[in-house]
C-alpha positions in Angstrom: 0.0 0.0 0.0 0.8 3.3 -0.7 1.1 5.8 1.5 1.0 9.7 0.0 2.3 12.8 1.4 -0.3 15.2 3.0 1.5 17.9 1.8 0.2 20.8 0.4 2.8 21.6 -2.1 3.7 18.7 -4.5 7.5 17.6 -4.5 9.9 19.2 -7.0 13.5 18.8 -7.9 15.3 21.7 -8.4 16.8 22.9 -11.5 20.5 23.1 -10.3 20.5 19.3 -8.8 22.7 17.1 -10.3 21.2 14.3 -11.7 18.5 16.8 -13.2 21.8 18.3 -15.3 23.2 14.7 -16.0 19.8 13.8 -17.6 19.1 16.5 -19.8 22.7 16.7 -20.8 22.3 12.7 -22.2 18.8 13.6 -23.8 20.6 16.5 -25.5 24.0 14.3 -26.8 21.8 11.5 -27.8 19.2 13.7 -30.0 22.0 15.8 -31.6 23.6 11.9 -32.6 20.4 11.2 -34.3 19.9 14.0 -36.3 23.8 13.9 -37.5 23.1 10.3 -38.1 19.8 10.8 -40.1 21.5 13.9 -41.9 24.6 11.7 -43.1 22.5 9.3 -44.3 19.9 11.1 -46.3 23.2 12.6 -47.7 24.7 9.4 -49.0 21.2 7.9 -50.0 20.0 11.2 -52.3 23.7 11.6 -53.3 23.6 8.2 -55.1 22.4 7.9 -59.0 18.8 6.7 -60.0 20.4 3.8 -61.3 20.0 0.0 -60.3 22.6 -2.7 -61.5 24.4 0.4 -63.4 21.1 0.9 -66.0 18.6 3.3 -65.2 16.0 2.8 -63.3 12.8 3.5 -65.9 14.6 0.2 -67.9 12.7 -1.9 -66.1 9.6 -0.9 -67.0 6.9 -1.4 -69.4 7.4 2.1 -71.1 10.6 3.0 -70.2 10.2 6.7 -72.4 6.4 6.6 -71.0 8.1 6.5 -67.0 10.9 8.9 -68.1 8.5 11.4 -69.9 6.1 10.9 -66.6 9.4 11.9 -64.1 10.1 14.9 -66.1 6.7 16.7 -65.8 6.4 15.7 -62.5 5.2 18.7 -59.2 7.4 17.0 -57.4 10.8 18.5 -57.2 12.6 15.5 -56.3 10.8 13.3 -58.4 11.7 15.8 -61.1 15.5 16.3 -60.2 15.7 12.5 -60.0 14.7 12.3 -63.7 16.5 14.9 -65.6 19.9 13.3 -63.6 18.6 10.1 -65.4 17.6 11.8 -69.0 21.5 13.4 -68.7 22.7 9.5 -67.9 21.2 8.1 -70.4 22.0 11.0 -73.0 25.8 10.2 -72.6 26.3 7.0 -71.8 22.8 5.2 -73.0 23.3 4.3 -76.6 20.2 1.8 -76.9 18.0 4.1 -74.6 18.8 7.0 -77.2 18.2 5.2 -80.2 14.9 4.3 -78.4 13.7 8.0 -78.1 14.9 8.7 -81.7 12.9 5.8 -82.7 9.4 6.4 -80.6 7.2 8.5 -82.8 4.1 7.2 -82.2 3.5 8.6 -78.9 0.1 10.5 -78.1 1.1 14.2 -77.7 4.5 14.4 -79.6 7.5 12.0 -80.1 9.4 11.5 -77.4 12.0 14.1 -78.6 9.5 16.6 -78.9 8.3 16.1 -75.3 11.9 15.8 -74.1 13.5 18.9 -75.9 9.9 20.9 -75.1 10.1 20.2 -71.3 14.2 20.4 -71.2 13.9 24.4 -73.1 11.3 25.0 -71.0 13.8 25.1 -67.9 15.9 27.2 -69.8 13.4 29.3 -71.0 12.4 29.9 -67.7 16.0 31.8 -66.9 15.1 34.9 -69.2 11.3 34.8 -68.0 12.8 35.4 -64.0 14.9 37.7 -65.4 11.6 40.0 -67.4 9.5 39.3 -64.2 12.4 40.8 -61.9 12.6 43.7 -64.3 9.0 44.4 -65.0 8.2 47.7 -62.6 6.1 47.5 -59.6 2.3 48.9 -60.2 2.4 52.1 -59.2 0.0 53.0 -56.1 -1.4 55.9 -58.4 -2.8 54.0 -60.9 -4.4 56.0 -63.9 -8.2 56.5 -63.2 -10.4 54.8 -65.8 -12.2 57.5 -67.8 -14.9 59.4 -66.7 -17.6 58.0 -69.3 -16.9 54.6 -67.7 -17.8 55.9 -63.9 -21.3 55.6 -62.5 -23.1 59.0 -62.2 -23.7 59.6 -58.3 -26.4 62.2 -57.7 -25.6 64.7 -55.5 -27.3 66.9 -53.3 -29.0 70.1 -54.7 -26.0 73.2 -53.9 -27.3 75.4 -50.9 -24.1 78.0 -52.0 -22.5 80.0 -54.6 -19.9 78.0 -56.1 -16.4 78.1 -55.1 -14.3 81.7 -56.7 -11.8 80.6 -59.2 -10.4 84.5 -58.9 -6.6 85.0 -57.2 -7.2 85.0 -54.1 -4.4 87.7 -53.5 -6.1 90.5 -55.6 -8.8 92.5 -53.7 -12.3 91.6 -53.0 -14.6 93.6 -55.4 -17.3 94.9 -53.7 -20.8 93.4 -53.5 -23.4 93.9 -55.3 -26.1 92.1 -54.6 -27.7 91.4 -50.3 -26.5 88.1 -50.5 -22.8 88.6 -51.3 -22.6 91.7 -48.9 -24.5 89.1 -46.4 -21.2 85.9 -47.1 -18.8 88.8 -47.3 -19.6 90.0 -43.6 -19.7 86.3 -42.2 -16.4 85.5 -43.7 -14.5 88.5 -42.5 -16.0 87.8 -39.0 -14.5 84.1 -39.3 -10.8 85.4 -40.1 -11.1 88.0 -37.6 -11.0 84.7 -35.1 -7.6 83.7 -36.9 -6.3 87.2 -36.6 -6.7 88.6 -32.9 -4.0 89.4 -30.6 -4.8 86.3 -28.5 -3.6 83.8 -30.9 -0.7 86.1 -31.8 0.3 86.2 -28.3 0.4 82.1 -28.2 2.4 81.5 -31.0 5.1 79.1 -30.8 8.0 82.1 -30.7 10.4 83.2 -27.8 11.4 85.9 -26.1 14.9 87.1 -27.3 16.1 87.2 -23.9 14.6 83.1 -23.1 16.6 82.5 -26.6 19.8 84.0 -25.4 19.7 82.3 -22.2 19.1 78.9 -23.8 22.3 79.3 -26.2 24.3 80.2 -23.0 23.4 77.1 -21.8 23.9 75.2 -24.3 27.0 76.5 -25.1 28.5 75.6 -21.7 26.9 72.2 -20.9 27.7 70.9 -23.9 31.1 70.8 -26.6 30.8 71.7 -30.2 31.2 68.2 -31.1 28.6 66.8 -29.2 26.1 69.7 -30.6 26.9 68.6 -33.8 26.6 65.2 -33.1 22.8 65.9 -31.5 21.7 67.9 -34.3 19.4 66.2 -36.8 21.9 65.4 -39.1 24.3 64.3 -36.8 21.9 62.1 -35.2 21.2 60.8 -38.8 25.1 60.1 -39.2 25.4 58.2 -35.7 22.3 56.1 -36.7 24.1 55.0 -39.9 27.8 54.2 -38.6 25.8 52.0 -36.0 23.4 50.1 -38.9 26.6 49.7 -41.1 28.6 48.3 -38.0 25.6 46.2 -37.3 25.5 44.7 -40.9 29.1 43.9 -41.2 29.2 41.7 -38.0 28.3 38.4 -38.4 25.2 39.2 -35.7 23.7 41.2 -39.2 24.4 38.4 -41.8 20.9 37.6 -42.0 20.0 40.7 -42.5 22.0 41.2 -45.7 20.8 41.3 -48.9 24.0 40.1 -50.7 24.1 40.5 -54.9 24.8 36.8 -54.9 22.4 36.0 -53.1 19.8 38.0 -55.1 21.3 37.6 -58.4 20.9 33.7 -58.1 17.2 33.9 -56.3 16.1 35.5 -60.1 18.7 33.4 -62.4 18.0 30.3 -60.5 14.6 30.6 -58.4 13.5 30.7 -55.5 13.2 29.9 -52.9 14.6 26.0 -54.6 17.4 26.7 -56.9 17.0 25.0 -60.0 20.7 24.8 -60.3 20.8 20.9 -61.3 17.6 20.8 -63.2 19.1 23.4 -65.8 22.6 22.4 -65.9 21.3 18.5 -66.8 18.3 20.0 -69.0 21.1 21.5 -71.6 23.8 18.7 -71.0 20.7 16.3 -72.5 19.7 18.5 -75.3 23.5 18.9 -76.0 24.3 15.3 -75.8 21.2 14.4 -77.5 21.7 16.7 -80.2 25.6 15.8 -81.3 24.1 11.7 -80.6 21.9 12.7 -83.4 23.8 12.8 -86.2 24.8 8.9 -86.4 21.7 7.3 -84.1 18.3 9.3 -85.4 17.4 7.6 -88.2 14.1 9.5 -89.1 15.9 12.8 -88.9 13.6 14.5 -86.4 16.4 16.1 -84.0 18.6 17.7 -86.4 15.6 20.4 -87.5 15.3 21.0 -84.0 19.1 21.9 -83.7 18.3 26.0 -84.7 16.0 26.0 -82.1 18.1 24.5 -79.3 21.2 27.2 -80.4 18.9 30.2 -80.3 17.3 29.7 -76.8 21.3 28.6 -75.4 22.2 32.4 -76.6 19.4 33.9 -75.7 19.9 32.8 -72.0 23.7 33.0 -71.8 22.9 37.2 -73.0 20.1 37.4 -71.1 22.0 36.5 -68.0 25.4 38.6 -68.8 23.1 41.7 -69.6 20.8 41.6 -66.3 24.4 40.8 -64.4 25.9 43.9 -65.1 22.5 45.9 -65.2 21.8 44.7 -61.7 21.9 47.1 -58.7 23.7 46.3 -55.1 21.1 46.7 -52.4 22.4 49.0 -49.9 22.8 46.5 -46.9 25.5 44.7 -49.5 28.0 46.1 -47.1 30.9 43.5 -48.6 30.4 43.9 -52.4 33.2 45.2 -54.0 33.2 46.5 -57.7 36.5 46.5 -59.9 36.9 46.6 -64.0 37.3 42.9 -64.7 33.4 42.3 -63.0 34.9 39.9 -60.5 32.4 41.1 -57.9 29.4 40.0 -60.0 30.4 36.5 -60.6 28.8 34.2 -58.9 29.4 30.7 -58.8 26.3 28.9 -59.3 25.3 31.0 -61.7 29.3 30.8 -63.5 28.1 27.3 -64.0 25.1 27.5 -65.7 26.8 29.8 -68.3 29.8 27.7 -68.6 27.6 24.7 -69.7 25.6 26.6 -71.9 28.6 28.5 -73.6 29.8 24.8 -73.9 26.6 23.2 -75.2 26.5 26.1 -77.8 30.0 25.2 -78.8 29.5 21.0 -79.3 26.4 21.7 -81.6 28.4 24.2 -83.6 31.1 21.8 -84.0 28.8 19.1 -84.7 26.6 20.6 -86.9 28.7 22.8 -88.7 28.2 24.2 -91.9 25.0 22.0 -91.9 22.7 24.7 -89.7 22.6 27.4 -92.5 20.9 24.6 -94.5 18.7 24.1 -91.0 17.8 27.4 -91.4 20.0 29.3 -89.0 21.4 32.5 -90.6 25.0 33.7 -91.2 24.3 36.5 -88.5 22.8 34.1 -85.8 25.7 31.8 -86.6 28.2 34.4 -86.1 26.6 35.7 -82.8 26.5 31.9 -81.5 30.5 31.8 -82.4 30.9 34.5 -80.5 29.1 34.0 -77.5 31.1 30.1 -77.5 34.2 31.8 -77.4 34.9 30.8 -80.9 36.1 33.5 -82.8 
């Protein structure tokens, strides 16, 4: 049996006792262990290629370009990373899994290289869209009021008064000449003679010369002339900044920085998921798809496609160069630095992204050759696409 304490006040261990410290310093080790050991392993399991027994993984199905197609237009984003890291596997190291998307035609809603380039452009397409969207300006809070034979007539009120005087209202009065005016006339000078009398002039915010002087003694001998310059307005102003930019370039106001990397990948890349992976294996595919091409696609449906593929690869790399140097530092960017060679404006995320399509552009004019005039690309375009390869 039981026996309980007739106590009013229930029993309690103190915080400071010692095996109260020991426990909660156990429970703390043991959690942090767990989530380092579920982090590590999520790591090395995501980190590992959708591949099983070194082929990918739609092989085993029924429709292997039906699965593939499926993972690619997937909402989900790791369903969707997960198959544009197998469409860039299979683009450059797959030869039978190519020949089968040259080869499959006869799918409702396109071939399958015609669903594959569409949704693979798309992602890079998406780069200059960010970029327009960022640009576009803000509606302005005064929007322009629709036109007036558009608004509903209110009735108003029959008017009880003269309209208002649309005279100067510095020249003089002209005299009335009618009872009424001689009747608003008198009322109104009675209502500025309220304004006017020597009871409100006598409250008016001024001092006496005298009060003023004895305030600048004062002030002049309490205080130095530095610290009345520092507690004037714009001294206070000054203060308040050398404090904020102090603030900001501790590490206590990192997260309040707005960095230009930080922005300037948000808009290249997205937000708030970078879509880092997704574009650089989007164009690695169409690249390695397109040069495949030329030996494996026997019904010829890449190569008109080629054009197309070289036009939206420039288009982005120039879109992203022009809105890099157009871009403007926020002013909490206390750490940017700008020099002539544009160092401070490279970011490496984004350096990547323009390196593979500077190097895409360059395979499929190697490939491809003199061939894309007859495609339908013109001397200018080709010479534009040169240069932005590095190739001239």
């Amino acid at each position: 049996m039981w026996s309980i304490n007739k106590n009013s006040q229930p029993s309690r261990l103190p915080p400071y006792h010692i095996s109260l410290i020991i426990r909660s310093a156990t429970s703390g080790f043991f959690l942090t262990l767990l989530w380092e050991a579920s982090s590590a392993i999520f790591e090395v399991y995501v980190a590992q290629a959708p591949l099983k027994k070194g082929d990918p993984l739609t092989n085993d199905s029924r429709d292997p370009n039906g699965s593939l197609l499926n993972g690619l237009k997937s909402k989900k984003e790791t369903t969707r990373t997960f198959a544009f890291w197998e469409l860039v596997y299979i683009a450059q190291r797959s030869e039978l899994r190519r020949k089968e998307i040259f080869t499959d035609i006869d799918r409702p809603g396109g071939t399958a290289w015609s669903q594959i380039s569409t949704l693979c452009l798309g992602e890079i397409q998406n780069i200059t869209t960010r970029i327009k969207e960022y640009q576009k300006p803000s509606p302005s809070a005064t929007a322009s009021t629709p036109p007036l034979q558009n608004q509903p007539q209110i009735q108003t009120l029959p008017r009880l008064s003269s309209p208002l005087r649309q005279d100067p209202i510095l020249t003089p009065s002209p005299k009335p000449t009618s009872t009424r005016s001689a009747l608003e006339s008198n009322i109104g000078a009675v209502a500025k003679s309220y304004g006017q009398s020597p009871a409100s002039q006598q409250t008016s915010p001024s001092l006496n010369p005298k009060a003023k002087e004895y305030l600048v003694s004062a002030r002049n001998r309490l205080l130095t002339p530095d610290q009345q310059k520092s507690m004037s307005p714009t001294g206070v102003v000054s203060s308040f900044n050398t404090y904020l930019m102090d603030f900001l370039r501790s590490p206590l106001g990192g997260p309040f920085r707005q960095t230009f990397a930080r922005r300037f990948s948000a808009v290249v890349l997205g937000a708030p998921v970078s879509e880092l992976n997704v574009i650089v294996d989007a164009t690695d595919s169409l690249t390695a798809l397109g040069v495949s091409s030329l030996k494996e696609d026997q019904f010829g449906k890449v190569c008109k496609d080629i054009p197309i593929l070289l036009r939206n690869f420039v288009a982005a790399v120039q879109g992203i160069e022009i809105f890099k140097d157009a871009m403007g530092v926020h002013w909490t960017d206390v750490g940017f630095k700008e020099d002539a060679e544009g160092t401070g404006r490279k970011v490496a995320d984004v350096e990547i992204v323009l390196d593979c399509l500077r190097a895409g552009i360059k395979d499929l004019l190697v490939g491809f050759g003199d061939y894309l005039v007859d495609l339908g690309m013109g001397r200018g375009e080709l010479s534009i696409a040169r240069e932005v390869a590095g190739l001239t």
